[in-house]
N, C-alpha and C positions, 0 to 999 in steps of 0.2 A: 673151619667153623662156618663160611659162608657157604663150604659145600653141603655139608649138612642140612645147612638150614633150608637151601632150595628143594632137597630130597623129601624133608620133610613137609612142604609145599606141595611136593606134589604127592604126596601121598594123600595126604587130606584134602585135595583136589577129589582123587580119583574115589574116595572115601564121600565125597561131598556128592558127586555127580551121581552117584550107584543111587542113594537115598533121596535125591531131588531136593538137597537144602545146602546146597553148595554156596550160594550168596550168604546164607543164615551163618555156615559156619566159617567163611573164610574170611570175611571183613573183621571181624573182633582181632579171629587169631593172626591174620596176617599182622593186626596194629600191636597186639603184643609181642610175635616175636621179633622185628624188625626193631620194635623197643628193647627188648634182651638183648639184639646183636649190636644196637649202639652203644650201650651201657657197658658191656663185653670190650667192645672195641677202643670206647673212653677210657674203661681202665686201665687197658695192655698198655696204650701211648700215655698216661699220667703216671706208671709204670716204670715205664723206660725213661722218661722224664727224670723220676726222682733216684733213678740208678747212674743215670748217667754220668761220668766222671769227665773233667775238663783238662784239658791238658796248658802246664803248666807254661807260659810263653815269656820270656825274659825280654826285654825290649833292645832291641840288638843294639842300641844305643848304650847301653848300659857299660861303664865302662868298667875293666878289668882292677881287681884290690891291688893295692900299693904294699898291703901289708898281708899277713895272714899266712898260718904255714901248721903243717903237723907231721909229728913225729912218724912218716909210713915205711913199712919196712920193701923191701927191693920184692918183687915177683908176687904173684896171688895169695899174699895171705892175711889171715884175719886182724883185723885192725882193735885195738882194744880200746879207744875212743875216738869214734864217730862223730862231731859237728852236723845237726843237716844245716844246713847253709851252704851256697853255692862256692863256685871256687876259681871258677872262668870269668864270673864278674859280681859287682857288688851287689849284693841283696837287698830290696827295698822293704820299708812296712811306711803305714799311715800314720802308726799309734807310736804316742810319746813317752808310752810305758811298754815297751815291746816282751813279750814271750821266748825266751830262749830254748830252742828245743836240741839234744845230743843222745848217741845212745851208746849205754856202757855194755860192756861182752863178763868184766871179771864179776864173778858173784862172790869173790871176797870183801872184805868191807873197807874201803880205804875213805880218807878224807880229799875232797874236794874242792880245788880254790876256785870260783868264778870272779873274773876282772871285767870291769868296764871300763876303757878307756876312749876318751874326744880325741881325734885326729886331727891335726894339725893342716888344714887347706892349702898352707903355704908351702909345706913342705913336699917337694917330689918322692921322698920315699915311704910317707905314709906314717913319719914318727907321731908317737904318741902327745896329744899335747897337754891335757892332765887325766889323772886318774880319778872318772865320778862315781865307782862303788866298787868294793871290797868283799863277798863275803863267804864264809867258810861253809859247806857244803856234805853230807856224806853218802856216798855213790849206793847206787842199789839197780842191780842191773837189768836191762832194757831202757824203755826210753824216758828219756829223768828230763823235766820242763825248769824252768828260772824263770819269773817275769820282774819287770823293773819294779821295785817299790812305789807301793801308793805313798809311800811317807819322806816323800824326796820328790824336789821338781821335775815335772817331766821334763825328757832330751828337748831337744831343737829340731824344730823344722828346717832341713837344707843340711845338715851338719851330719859328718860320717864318725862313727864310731867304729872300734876294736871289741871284739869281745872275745875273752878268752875263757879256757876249763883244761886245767891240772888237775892228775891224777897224783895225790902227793903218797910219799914213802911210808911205809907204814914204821918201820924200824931207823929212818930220820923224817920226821914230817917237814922239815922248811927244805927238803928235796922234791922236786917233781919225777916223778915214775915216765910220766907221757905228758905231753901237751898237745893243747891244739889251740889256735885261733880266725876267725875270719872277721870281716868288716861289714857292716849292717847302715844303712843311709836315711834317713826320715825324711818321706818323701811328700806332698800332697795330690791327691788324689783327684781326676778327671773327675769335673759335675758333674756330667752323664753316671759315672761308676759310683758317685757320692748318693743321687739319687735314685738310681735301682737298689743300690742298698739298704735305703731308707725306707724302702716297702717290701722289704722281707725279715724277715727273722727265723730262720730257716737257714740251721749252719750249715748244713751242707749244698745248701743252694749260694751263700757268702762266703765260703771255703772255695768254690768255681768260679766268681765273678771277679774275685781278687786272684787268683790261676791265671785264666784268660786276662788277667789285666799285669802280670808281670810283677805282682808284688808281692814277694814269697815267703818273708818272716810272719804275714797278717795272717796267709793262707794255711801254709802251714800250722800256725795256730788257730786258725777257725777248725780245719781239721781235726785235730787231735783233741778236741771237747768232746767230740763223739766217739775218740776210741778209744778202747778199753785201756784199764789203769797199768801202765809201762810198757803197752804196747802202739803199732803206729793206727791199725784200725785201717778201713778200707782205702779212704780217700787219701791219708797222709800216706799209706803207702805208694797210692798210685804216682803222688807227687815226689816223691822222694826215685821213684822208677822213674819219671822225665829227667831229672836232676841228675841221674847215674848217668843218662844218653848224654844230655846236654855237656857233662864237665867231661864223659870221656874222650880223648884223645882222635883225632881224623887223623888219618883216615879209620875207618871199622878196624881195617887189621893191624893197625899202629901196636896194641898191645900184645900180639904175637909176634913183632920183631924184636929180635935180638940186637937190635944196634941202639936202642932203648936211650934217650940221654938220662940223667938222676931226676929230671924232673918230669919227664914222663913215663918213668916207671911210677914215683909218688901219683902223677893222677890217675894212672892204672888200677894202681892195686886202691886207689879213693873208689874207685869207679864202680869196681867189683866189687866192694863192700857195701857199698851204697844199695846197690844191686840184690846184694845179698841180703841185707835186713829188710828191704820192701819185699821181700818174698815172704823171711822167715819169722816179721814182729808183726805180722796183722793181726 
């Protein structure tokens, strides 16, 4: 663009010079296109600005779930319920009525149980300490959200939660098909990151501030406001694709060996599937 524009400079120079009104005509034009080329160039970078995607950064402090497990079958293959939530360590949010987000593969119709259960701090293995909501669910495949009820007290600040989602039987319902669950933490948020928030409203610009801030149940739902209905849409995909790297397995080629323990083939074939729906639910 900037080539152009000097070519075109000099032409209406050489243009200017032939006719004897070279001052006449190149002070105007010079100040307009020099104005086009900022205006051009303002918008490429406000542009890329509003494209841009943030990558998602867990605080390495964050410590590993006590609890949380799902039903993954041994070697690459397709998982019939997804959790996004992390798996290497506990997931944060700010909000006391948090967003649940999973995604279902079967397009049969089955019933759904989601469980919320408060964790017990004292305990080293992450038991349950009571059960704060119950309720019955029916799956519809891609990606299915839960948020805590407005008609119930918000969770706690500081306090770690379970959350779970069963795929129940269709020919006995008080059986579960598949499970999964992970653990979720109510965190409070740096002022610096309270206050840049507070001067945007703009989700996809709050979908990245809480990414780069490590808080991933928030972000992830800021995201998926913008993407289309059971799908992840651009941003939760991209987050959902740091999430696949982060839980999978080091070294890079860990999931190519053969001497595999049970539990690194489950975050394998977590990893790849993760993987897989950030590509194929945008």
């Amino acid at each position: 663009m900037v080539m152009k524009y000097h070519k075109y400079l000099l032409l209406l120079k050489l243009i200017g010079n032939r006719q004897g009104r070279n001052t006449l005509i190149m002070q105007p034009l010079n100040q307009f296109l020099a104005g086009k080329l900022l205006v051009s160039i303002l918008a490429s970078s406000l542009l890329l600005t509003q494209t841009a995607l943030a990558e998602y950064k867990p605080d390495p402090e964050q410590p590993p779930p006590k609890s949380g497990t799902t039903q993954a079958p041994r070697g690459p293959k397709l998982l019939p319920l997804i959790l996004l939530a992390p798996r290497t360590h506990v997931g944060t949010t700010d909000s006391l009525r948090p967003t649940f987000a999973w995604f279902i593969r079967d397009r049969q119709p089955h019933s759904l149980l989601f469980t919320l259960w408060e964790l017990n701090p004292e305990d080293p293995k992450g038991e349950p300490k009571q059960k704060i909501h119950q309720e019955t669910l029916t799956n519809s495949p891609g990606i299915m959200t839960f948020s805590f009820p407005e008609n119930k007290p918000g969770l706690t600040l500081g306090r770690t939660y379970l959350w779970e989602v069963k795929i129940m039987s269709n020919s006995n319902p008080s059986r579960a098909i598949v499970d999964s669950s992970a653990e979720i933490e109510i965190v409070k948020i740096p002022e610096n990151l309270s206050s840049t928030l507070a001067r945007t409203q703009d989700i996809k610009q709050r979908a990245n501030l809480y990414a780069e801030a490590g808080i991933w149940y928030t972000a992830i739902s800021e995201a998926l406001k913008v993407a289309p209905q059971q799908k992840l849409g651009e941003i939760a995909a991209s987050l959902v694709e740091d999430l696949a790297d982060i839980d999978k397995p080091k070294p890079e080629n860990k999931c190519q060996d053969t001497r595999q323990t049970p539990q690194e083939q489950q975050m394998c074939a977590w990893s790849q599937n993760l993987r897989e729906i950030s590509l194929n639910q945008k």
